[in-house]
N, C-alpha and C positions, 0 to 999 in steps of 0.2 A: 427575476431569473430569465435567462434567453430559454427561447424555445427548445431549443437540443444540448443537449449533450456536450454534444463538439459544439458548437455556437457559447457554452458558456465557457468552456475551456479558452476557445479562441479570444473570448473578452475578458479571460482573468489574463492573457499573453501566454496560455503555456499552451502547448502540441506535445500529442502523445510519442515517447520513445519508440522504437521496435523494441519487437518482445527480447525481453533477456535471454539469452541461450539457458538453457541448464547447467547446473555444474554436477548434474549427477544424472540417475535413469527415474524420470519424470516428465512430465509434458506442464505447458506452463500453465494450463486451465481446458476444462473437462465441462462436458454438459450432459446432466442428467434430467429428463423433462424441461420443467421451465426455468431451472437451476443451472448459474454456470462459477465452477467452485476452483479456484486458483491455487495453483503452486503457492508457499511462502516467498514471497517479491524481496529482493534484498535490494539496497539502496545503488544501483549500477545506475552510473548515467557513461555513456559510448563504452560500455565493457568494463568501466573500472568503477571499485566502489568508490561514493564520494569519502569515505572515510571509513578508520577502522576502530578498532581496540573497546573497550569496555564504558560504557556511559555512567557519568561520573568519576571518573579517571582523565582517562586520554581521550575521552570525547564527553561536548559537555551537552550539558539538556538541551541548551537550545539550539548544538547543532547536530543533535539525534532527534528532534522534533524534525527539522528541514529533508534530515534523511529519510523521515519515516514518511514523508509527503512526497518523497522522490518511488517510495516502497509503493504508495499509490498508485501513481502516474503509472510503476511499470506493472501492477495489476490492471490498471482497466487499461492498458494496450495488451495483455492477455487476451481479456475479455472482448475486446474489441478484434482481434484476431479469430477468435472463437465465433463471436457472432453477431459484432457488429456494437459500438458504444452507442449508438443512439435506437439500440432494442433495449438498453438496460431501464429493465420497469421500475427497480428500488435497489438499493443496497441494503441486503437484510445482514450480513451478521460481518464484523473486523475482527478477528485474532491476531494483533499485537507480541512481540517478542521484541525485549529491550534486553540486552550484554550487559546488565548490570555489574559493575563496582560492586563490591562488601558493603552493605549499607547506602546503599541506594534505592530512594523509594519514591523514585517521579517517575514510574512507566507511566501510569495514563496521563501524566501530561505531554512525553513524549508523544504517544500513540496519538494523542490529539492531532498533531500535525497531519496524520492521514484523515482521522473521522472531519475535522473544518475541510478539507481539499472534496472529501464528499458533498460534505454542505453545499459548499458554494457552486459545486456541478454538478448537483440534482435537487436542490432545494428541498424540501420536504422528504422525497423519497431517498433523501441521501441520509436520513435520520440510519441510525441503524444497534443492532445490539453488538457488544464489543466485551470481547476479551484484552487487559494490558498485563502481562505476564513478564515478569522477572525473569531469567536464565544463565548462566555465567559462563555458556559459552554459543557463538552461533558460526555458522559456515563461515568460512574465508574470515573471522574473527571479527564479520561486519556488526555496527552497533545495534540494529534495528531488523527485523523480518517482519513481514505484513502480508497475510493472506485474509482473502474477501470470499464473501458469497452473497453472489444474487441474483434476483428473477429478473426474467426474461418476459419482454411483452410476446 
């Protein structure tokens, strides 16, 4: 693993987005003590989502897997607007939301697309505990919602 944060990001090729605007009355990550706890990140890359409708339907697993890694990305550029990506000490917990289809039952491996994007940009401290929750319906009808929490160095 590279030494920072941003150094691993930069050698998987990806760069963090600006934060998502809100689409309601909320701020997009919050810090309490050494805790900094994020809005639910929907899958927006330049303002639009990469996709919509229900996973297992009209979007399939493995491109609500992609989405929920894009859900990532605009979590820790919350986080990194709040207080900087390379102070994040661990990622302690993912709550997960998948748009499920009627009988659909691959959330955690969708949700995986964000907890591996952790991995690979904090190596160990990117381990974390995880919620992958079913839903049948989310904002803007997008496939995927991913909010984080984590300490801060």
């Amino acid at each position: 693993m590279s030494s920072t944060p941003s150094e691993a990001l930069a050698n998987l090729g990806l760069r963090l987005p600006d934060v998502a605007k809100p689409v309601a009355a909320y701020v997009p990550a919050t810090r309490t003590g050494n805790l900094v706890f994020t809005s639910g990140q929907l899958p927006f890359v330049d303002g639009e989502l990469t996709h919509v409708g229900h996973v297992g339907a009209e979007v399939s697993a493995d491109e609500a897997r992609e989405a929920a890694r894009t859900c990532a990305l605009n979590a820790l550029a919350a986080v990194d607007a709040e207080v900087g990506l390379d102070n994040i000490a661990r990622i302690v917990k993912v709550v997960g939301f998948v748009n499920s289809a009627p009988g659909f039952t691959g959330q955690p491996g969708v949700i995986n697309g964000a907890s591996e994007l952790f991995g690979d940009v904090f190596g160990e401290a990117g381990q974390h505990a995880r919620s992958a929750v079913g839903v049948n319906q989310l904002p803007l009808d997008a496939p995927v919602e991913v909010e984080i929490i984590v300490e801060v160095k």
